[in-house]
HTML snippet that shows the backbone in 3Dmol.js (N, CA, C, O; Angstrom):
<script src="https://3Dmol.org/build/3Dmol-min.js"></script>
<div id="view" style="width:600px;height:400px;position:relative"></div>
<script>
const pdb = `
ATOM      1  N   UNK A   1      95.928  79.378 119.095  1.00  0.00           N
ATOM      2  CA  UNK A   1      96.342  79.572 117.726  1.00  0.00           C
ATOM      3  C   UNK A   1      95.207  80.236 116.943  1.00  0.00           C
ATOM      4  O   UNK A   1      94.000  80.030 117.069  1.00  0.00           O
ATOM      5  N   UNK A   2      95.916  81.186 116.000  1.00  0.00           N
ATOM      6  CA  UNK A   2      94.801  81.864 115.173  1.00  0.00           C
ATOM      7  C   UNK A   2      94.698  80.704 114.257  1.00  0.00           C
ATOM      8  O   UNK A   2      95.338  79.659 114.135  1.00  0.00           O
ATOM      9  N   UNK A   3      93.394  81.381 113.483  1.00  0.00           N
ATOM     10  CA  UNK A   3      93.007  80.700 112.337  1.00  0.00           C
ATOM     11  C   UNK A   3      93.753  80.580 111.110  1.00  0.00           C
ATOM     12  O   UNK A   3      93.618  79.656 110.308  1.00  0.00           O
ATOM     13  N   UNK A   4      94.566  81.577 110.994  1.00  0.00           N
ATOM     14  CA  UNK A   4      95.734  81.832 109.973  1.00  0.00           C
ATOM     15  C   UNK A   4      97.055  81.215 110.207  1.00  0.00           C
ATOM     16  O   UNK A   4      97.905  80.902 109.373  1.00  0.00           O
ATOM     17  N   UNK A   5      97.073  81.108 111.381  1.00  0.00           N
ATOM     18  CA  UNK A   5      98.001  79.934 112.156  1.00  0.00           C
ATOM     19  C   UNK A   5      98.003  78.590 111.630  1.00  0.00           C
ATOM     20  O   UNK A   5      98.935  77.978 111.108  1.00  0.00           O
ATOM     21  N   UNK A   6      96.623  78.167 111.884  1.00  0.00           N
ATOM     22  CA  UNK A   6      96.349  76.684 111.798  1.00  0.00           C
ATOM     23  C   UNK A   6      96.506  76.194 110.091  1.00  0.00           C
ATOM     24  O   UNK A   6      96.926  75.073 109.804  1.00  0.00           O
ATOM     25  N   UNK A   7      96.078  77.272 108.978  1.00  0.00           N
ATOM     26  CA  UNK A   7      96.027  77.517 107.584  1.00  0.00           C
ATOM     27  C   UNK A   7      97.291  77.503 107.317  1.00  0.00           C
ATOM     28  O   UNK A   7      97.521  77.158 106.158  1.00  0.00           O
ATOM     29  N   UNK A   8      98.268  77.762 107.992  1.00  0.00           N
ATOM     30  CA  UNK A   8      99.691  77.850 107.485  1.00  0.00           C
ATOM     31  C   UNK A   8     100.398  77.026 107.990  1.00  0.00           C
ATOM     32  O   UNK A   8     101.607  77.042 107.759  1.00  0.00           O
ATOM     33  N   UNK A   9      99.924  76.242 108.676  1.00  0.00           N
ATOM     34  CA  UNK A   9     100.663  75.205 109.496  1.00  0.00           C
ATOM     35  C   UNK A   9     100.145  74.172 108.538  1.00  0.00           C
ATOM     36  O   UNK A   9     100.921  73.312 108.123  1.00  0.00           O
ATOM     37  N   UNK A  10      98.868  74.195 108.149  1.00  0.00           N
ATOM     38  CA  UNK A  10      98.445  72.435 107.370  1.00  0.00           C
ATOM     39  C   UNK A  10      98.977  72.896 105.897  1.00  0.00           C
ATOM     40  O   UNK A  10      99.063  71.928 105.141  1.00  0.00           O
ATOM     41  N   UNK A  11      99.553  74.790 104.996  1.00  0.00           N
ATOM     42  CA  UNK A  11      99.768  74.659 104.262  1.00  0.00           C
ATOM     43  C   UNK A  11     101.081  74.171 103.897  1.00  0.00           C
ATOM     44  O   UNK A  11     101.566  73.655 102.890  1.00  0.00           O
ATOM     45  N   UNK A  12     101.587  74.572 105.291  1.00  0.00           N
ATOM     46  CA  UNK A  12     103.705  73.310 105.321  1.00  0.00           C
ATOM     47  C   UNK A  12     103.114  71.674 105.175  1.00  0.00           C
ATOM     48  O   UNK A  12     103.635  71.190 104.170  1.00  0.00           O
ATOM     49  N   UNK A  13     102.450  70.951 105.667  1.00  0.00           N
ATOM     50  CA  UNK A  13     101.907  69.882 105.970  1.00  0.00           C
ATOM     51  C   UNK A  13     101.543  69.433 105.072  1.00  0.00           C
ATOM     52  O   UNK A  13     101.883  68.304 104.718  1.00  0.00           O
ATOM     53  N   UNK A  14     100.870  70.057 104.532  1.00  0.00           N
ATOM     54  CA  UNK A  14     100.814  69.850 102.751  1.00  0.00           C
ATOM     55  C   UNK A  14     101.590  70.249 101.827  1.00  0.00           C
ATOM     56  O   UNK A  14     101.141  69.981 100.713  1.00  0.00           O
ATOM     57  N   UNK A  15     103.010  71.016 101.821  1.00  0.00           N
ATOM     58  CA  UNK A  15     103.745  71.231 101.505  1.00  0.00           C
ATOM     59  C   UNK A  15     102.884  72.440  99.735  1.00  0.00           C
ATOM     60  O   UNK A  15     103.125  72.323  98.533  1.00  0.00           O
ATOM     61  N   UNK A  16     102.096  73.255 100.359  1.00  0.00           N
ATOM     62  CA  UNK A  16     101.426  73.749  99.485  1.00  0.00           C
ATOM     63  C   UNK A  16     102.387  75.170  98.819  1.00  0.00           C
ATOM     64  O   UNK A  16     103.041  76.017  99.426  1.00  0.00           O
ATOM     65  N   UNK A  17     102.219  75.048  97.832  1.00  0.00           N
ATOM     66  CA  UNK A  17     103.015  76.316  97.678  1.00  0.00           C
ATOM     67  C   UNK A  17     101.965  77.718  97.088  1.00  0.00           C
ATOM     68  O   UNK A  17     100.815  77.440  96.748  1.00  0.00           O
ATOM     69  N   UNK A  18     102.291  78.707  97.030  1.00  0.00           N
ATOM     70  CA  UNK A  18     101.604  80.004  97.455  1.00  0.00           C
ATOM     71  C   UNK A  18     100.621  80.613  95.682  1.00  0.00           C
ATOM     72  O   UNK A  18     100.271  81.733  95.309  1.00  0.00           O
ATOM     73  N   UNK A  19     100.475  79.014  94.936  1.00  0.00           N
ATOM     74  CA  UNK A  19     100.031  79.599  93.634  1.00  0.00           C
ATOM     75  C   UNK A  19      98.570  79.802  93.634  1.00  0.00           C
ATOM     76  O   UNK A  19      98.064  80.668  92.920  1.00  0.00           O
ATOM     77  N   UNK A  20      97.964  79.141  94.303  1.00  0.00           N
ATOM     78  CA  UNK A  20      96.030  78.832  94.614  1.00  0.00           C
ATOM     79  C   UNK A  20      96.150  79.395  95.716  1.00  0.00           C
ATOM     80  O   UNK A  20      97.221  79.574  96.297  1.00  0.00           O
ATOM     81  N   UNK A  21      94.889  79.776  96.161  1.00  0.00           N
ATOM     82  CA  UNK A  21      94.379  80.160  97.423  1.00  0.00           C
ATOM     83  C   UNK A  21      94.042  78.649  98.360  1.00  0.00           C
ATOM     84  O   UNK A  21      93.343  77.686  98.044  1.00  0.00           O
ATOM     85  N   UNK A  22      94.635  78.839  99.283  1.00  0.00           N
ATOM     86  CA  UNK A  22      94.825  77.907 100.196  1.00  0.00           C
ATOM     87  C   UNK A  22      93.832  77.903 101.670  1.00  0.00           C
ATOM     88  O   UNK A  22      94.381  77.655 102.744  1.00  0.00           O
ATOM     89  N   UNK A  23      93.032  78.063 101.636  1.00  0.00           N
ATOM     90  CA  UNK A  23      91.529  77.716 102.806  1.00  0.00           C
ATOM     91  C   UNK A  23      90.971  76.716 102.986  1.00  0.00           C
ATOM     92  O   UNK A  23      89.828  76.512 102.577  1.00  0.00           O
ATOM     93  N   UNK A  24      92.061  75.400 104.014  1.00  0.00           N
ATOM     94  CA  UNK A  24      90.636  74.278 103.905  1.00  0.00           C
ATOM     95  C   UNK A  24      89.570  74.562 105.120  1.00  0.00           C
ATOM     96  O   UNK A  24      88.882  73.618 105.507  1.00  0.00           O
ATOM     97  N   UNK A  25      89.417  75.965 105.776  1.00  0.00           N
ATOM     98  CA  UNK A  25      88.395  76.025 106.661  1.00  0.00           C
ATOM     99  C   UNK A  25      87.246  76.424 106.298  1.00  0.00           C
ATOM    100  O   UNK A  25      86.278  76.506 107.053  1.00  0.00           O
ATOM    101  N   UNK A  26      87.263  76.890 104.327  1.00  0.00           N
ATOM    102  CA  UNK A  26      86.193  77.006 103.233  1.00  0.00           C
ATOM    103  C   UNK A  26      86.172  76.492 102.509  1.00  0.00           C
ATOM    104  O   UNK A  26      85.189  76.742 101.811  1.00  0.00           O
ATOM    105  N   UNK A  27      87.144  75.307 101.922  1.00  0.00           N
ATOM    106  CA  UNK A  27      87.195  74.775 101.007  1.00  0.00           C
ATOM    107  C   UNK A  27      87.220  72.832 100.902  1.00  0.00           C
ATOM    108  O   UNK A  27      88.280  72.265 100.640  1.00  0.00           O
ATOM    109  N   UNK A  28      86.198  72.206 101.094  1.00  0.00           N
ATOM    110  CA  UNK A  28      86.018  70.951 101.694  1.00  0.00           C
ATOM    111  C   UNK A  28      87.199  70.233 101.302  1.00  0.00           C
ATOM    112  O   UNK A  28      87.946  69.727 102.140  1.00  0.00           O
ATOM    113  N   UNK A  29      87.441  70.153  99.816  1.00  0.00           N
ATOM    114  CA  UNK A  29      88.165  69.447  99.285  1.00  0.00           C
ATOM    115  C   UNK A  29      89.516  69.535  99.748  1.00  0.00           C
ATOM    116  O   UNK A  29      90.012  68.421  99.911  1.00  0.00           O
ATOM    117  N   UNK A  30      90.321  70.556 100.030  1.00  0.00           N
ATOM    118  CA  UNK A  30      91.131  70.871 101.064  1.00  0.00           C
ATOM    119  C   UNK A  30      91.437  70.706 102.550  1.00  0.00           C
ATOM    120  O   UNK A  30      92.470  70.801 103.212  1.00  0.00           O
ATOM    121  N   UNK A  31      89.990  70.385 102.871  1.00  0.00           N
ATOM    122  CA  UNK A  31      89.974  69.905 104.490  1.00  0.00           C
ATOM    123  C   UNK A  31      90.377  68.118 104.033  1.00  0.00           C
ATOM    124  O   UNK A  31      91.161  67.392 104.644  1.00  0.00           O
ATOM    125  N   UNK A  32      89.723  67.827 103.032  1.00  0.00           N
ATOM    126  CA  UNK A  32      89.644  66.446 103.022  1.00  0.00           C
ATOM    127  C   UNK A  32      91.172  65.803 103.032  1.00  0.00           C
ATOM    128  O   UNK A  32      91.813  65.044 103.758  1.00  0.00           O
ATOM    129  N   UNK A  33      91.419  66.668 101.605  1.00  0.00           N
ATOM    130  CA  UNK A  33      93.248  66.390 101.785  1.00  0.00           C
ATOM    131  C   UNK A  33      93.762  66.376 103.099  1.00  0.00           C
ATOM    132  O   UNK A  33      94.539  65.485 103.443  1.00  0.00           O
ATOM    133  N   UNK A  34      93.356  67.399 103.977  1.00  0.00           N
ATOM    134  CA  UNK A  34      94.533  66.949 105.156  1.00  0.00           C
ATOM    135  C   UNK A  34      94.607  65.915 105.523  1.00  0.00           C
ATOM    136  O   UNK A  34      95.709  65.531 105.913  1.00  0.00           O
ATOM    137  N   UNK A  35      93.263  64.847 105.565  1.00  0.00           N
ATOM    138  CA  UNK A  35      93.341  63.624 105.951  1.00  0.00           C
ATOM    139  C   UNK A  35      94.820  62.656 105.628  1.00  0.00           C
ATOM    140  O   UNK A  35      95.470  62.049 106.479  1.00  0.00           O
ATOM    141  N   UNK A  36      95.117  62.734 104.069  1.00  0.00           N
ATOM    142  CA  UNK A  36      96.247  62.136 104.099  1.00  0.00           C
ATOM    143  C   UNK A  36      97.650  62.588 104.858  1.00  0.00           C
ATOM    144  O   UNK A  36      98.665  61.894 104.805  1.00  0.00           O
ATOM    145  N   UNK A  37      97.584  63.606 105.435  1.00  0.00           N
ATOM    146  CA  UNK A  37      98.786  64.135 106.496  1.00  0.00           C
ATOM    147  C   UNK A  37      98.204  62.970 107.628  1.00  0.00           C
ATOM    148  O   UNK A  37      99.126  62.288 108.076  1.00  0.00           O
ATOM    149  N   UNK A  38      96.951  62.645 108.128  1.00  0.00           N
ATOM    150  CA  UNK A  38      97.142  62.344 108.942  1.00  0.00           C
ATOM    151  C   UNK A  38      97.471  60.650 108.852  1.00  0.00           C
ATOM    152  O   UNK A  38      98.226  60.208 109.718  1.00  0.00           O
ATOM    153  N   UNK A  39      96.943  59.733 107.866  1.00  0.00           N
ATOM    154  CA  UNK A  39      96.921  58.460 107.700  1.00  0.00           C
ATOM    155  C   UNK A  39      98.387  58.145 107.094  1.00  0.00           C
ATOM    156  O   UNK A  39      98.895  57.024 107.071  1.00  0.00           O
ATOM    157  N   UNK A  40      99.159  59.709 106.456  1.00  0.00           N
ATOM    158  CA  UNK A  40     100.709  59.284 105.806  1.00  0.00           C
ATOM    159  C   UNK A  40     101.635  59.210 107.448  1.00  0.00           C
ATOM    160  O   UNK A  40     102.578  58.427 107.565  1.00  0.00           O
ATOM    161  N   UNK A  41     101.225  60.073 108.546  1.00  0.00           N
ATOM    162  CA  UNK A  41     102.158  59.652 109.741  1.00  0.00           C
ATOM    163  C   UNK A  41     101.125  58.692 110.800  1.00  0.00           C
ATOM    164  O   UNK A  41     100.830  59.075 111.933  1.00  0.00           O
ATOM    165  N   UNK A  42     100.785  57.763 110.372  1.00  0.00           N
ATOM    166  CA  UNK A  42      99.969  56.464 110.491  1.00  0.00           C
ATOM    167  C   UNK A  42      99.280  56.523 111.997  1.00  0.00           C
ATOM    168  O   UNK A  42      99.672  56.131 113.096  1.00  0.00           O
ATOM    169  N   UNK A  43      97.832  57.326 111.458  1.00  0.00           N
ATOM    170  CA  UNK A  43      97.225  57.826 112.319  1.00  0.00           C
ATOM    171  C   UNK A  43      95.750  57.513 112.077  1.00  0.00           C
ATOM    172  O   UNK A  43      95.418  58.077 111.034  1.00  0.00           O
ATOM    173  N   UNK A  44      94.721  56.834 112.625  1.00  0.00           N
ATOM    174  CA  UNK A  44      93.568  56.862 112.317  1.00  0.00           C
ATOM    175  C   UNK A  44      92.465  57.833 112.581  1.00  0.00           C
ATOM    176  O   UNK A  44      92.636  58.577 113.547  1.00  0.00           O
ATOM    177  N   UNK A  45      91.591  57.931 112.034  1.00  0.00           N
ATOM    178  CA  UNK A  45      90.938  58.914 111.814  1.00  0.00           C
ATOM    179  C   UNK A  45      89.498  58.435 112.087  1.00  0.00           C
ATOM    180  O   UNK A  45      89.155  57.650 111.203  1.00  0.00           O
ATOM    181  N   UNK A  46      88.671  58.613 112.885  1.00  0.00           N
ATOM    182  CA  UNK A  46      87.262  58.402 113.345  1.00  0.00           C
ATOM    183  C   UNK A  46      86.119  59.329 113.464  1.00  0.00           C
ATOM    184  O   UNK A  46      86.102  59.965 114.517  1.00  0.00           O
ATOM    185  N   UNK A  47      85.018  59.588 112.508  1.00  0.00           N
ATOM    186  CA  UNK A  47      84.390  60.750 112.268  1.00  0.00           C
ATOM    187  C   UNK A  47      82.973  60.302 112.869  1.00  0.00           C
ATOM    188  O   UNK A  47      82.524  59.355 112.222  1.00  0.00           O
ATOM    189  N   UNK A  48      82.136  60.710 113.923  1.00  0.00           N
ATOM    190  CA  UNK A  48      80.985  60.627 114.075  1.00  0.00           C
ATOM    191  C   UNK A  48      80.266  62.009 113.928  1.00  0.00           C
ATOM    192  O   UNK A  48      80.745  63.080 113.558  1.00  0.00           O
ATOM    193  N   UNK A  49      78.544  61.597 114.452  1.00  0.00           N
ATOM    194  CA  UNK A  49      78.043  62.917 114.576  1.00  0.00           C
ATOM    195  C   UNK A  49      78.271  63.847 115.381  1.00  0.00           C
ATOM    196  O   UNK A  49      77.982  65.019 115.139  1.00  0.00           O
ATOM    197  N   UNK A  50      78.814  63.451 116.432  1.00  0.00           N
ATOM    198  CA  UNK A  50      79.282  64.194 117.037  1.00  0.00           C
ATOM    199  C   UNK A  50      80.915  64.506 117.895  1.00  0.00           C
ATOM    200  O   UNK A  50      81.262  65.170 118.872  1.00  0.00           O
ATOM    201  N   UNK A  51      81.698  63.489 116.758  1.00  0.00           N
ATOM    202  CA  UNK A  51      83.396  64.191 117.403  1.00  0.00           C
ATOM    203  C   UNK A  51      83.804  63.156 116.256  1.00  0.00           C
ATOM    204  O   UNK A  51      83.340  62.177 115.671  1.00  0.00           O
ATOM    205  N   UNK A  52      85.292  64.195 116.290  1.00  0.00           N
ATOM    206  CA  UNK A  52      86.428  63.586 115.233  1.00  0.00           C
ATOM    207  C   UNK A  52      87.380  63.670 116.476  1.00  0.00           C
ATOM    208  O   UNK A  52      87.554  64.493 117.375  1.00  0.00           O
ATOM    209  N   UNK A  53      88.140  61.966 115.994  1.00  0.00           N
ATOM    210  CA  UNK A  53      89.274  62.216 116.726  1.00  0.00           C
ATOM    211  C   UNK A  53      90.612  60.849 115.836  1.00  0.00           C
ATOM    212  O   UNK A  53      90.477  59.987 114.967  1.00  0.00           O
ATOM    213  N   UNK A  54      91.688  61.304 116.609  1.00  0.00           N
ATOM    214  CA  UNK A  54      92.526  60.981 115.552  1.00  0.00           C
ATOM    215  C   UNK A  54      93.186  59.805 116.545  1.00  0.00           C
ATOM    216  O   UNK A  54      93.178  60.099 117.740  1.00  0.00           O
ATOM    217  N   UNK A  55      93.558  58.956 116.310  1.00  0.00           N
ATOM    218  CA  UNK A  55      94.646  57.667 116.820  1.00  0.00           C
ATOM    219  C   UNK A  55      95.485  57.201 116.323  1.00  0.00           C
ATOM    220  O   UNK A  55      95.452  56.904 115.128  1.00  0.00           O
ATOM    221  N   UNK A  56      96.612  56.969 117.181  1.00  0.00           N
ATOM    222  CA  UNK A  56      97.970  56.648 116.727  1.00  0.00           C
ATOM    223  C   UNK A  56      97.745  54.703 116.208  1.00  0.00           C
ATOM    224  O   UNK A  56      97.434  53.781 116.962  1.00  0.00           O
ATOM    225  N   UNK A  57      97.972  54.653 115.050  1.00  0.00           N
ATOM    226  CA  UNK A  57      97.404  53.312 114.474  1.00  0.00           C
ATOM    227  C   UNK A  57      98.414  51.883 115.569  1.00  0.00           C
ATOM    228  O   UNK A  57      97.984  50.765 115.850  1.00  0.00           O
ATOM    229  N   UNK A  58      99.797  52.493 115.958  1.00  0.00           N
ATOM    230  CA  UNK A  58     100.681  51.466 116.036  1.00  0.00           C
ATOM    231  C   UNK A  58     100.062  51.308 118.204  1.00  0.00           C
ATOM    232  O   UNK A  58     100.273  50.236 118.771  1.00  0.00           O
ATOM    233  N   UNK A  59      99.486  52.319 118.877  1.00  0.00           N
ATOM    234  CA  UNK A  59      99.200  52.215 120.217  1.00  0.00           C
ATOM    235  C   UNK A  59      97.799  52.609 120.194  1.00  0.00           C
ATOM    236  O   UNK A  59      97.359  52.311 121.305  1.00  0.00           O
ATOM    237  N   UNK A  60      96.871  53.132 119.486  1.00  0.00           N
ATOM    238  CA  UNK A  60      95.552  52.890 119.712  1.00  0.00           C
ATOM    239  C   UNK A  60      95.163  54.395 120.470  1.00  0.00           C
ATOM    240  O   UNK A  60      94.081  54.979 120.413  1.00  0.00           O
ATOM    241  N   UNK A  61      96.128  54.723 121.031  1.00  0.00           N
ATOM    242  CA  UNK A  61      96.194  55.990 121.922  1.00  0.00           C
ATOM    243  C   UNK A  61      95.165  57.209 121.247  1.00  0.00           C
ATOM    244  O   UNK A  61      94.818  57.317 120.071  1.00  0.00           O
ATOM    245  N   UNK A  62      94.895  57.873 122.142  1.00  0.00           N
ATOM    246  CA  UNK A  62      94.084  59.119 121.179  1.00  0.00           C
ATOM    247  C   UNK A  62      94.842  60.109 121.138  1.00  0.00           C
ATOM    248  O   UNK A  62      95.275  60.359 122.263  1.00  0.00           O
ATOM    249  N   UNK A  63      95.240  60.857 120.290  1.00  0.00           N
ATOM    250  CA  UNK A  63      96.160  61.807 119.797  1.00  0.00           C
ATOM    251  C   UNK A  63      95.685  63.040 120.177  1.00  0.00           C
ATOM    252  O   UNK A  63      96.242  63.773 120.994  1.00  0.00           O
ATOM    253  N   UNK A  64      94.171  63.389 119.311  1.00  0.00           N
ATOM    254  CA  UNK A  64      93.290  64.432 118.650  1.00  0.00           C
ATOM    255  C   UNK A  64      92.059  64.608 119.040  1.00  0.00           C
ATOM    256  O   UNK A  64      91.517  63.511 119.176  1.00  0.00           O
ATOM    257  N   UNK A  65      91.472  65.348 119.246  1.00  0.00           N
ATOM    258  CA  UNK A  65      90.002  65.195 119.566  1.00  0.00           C
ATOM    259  C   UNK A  65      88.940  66.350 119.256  1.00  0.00           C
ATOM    260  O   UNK A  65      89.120  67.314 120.000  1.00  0.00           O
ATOM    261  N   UNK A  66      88.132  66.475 118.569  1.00  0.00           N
ATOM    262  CA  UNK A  66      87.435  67.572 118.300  1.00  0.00           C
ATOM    263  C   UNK A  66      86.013  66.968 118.892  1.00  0.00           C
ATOM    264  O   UNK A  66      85.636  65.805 118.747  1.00  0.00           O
ATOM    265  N   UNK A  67      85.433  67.836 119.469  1.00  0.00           N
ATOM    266  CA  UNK A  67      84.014  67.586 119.737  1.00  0.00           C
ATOM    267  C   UNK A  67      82.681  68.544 118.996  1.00  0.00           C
ATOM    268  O   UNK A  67      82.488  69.708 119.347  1.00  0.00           O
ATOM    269  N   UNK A  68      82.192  68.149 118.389  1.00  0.00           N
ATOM    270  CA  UNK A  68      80.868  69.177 117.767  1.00  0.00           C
ATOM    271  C   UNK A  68      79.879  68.345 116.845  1.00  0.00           C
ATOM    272  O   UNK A  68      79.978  67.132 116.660  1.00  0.00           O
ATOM    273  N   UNK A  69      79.035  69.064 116.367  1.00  0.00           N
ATOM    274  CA  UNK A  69      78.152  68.666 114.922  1.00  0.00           C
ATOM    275  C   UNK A  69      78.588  68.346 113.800  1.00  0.00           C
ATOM    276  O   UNK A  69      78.885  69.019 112.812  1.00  0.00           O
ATOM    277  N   UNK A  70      78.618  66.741 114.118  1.00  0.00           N
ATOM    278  CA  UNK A  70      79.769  67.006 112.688  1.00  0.00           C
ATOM    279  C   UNK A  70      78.852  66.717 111.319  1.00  0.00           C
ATOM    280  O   UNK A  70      79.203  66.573 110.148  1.00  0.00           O
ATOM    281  N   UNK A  71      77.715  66.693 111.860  1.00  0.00           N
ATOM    282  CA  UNK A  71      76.947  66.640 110.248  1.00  0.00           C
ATOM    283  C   UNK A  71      76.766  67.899 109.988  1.00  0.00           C
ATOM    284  O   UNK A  71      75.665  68.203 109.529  1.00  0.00           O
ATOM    285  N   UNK A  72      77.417  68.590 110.126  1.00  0.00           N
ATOM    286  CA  UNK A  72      77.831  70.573 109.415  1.00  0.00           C
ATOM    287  C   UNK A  72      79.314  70.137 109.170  1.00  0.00           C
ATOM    288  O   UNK A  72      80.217  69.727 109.900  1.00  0.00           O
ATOM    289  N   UNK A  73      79.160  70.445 107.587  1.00  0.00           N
ATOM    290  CA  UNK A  73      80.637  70.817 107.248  1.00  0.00           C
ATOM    291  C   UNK A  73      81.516  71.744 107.985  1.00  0.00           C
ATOM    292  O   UNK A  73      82.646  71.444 108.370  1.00  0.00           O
ATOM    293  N   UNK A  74      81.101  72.572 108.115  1.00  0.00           N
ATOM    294  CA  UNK A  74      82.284  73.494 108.375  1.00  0.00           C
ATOM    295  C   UNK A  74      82.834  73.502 109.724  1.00  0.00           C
ATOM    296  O   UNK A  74      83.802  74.156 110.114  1.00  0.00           O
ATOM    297  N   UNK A  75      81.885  72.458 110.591  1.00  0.00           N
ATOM    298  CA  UNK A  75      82.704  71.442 111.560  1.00  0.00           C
ATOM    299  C   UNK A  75      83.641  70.544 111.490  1.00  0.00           C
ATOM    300  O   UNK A  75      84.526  70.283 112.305  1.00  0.00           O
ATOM    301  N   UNK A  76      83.353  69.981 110.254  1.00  0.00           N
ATOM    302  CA  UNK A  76      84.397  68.742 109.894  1.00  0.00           C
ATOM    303  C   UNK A  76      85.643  69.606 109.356  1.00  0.00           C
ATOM    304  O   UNK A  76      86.793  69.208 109.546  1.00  0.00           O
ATOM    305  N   UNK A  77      85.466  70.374 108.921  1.00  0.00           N
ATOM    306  CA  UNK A  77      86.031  70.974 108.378  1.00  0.00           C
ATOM    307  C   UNK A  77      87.636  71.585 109.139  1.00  0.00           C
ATOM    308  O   UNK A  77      88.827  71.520 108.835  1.00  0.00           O
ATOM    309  N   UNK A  78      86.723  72.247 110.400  1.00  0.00           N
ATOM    310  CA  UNK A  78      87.272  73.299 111.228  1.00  0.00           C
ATOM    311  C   UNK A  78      88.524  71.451 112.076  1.00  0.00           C
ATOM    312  O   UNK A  78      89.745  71.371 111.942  1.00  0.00           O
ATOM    313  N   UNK A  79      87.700  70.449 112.754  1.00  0.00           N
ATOM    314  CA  UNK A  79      87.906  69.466 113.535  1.00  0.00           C
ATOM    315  C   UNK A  79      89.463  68.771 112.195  1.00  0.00           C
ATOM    316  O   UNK A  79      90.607  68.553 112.593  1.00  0.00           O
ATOM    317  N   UNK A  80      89.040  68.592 110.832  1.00  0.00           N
ATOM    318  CA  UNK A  80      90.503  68.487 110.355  1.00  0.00           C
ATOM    319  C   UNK A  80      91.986  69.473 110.574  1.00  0.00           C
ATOM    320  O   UNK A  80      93.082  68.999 110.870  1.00  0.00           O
ATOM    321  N   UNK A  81      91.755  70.615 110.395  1.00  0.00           N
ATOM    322  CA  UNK A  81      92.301  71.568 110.314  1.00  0.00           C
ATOM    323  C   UNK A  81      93.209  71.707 111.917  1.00  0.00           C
ATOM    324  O   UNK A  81      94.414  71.815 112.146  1.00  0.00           O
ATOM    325  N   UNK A  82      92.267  71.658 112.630  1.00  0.00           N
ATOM    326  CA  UNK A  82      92.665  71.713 114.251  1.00  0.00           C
ATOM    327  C   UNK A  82      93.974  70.911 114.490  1.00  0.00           C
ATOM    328  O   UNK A  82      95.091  71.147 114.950  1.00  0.00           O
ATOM    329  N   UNK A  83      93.131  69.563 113.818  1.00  0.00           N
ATOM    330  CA  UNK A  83      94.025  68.344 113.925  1.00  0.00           C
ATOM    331  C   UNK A  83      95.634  68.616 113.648  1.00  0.00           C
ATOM    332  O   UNK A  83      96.614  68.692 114.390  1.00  0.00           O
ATOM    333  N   UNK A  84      95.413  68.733 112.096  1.00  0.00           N
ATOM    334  CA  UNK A  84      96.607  69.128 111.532  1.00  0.00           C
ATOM    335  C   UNK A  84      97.733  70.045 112.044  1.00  0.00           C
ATOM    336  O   UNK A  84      98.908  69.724 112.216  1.00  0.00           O
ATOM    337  N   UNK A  85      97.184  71.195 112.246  1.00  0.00           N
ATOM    338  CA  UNK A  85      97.868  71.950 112.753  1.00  0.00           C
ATOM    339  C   UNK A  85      98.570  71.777 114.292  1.00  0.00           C
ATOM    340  O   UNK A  85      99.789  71.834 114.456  1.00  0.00           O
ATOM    341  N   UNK A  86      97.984  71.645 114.951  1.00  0.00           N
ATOM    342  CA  UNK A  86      98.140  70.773 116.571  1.00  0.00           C
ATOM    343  C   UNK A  86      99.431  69.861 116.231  1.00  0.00           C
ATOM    344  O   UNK A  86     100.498  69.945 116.838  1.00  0.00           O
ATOM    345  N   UNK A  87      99.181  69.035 115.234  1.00  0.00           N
ATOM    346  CA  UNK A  87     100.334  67.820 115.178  1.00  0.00           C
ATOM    347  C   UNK A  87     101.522  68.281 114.377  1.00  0.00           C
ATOM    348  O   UNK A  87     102.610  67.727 114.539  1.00  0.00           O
ATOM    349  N   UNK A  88     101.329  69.515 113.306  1.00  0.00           N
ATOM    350  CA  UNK A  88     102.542  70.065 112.679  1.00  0.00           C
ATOM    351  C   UNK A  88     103.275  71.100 113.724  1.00  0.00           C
ATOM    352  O   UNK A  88     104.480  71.342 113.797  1.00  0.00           O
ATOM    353  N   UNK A  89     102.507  71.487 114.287  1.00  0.00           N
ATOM    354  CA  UNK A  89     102.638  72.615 115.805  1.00  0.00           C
ATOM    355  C   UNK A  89     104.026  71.479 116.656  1.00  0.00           C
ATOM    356  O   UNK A  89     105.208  71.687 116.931  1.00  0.00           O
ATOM    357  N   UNK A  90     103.125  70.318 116.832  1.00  0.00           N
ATOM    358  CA  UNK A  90     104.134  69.632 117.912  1.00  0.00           C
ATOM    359  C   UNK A  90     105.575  68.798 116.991  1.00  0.00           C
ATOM    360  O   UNK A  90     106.640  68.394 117.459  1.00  0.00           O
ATOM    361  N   UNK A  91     105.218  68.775 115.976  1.00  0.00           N
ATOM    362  CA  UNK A  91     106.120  67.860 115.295  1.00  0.00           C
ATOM    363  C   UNK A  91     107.328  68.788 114.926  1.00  0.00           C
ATOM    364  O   UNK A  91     108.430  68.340 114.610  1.00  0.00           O
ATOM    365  N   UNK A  92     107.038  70.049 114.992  1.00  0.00           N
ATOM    366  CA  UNK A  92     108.027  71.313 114.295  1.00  0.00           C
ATOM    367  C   UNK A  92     109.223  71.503 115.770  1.00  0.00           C
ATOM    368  O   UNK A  92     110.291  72.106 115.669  1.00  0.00           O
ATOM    369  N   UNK A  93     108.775  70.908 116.933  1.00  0.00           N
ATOM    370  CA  UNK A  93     109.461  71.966 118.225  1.00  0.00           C
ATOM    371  C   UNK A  93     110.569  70.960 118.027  1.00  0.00           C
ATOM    372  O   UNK A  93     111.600  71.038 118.696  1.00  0.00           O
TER     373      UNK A  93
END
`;
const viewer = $3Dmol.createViewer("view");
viewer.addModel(pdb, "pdb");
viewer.setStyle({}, {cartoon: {color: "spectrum"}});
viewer.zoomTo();
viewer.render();
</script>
């Protein structure tokens, strides 16, 4: 998936509509929001220094997984975004 892919997939997910510029892979506060896509389809969310990954709250299971630096934003950043999109990707088929 492109990057414009993943941006348009978390902007359905967020149900964003086309009035602001929509980048949470530059815009923190926007990465942060996706979080509630993931905790509203009851999913936990686990951030270290080095991986984000996401779990299904009701089986514990791991869903998601990003591995990197996550004390660089634009890791955390990129590791929400992934997420999102991945799970609006599978939730859409």
């Amino acid at each position: 998936m492109t990057d414009e892919e993943k941006t348009r997939l978390c902007a359905e997910a967020m149900e964003v509509q086309n009035k602001y510029p929509w980048n949470p892979l530059h815009d923190d506060a926007q990465a942060m929001a996706l979080d509630s896509v993931l905790l509203n389809e009851r999913r936990a969310i686990v951030l270290h220094d080095d991986y984000f990954y996401v779990t299904d709250t009701r089986t514990d299971a791991l869903l998601y997984e990003f591995r990197g630096d996550m004390t660089k934003p634009e890791n955390r950043r990129r590791a929400r975004v992934e997420c999102v999109a991945k799970m609006w990707k599978e939730r859409s088929k």
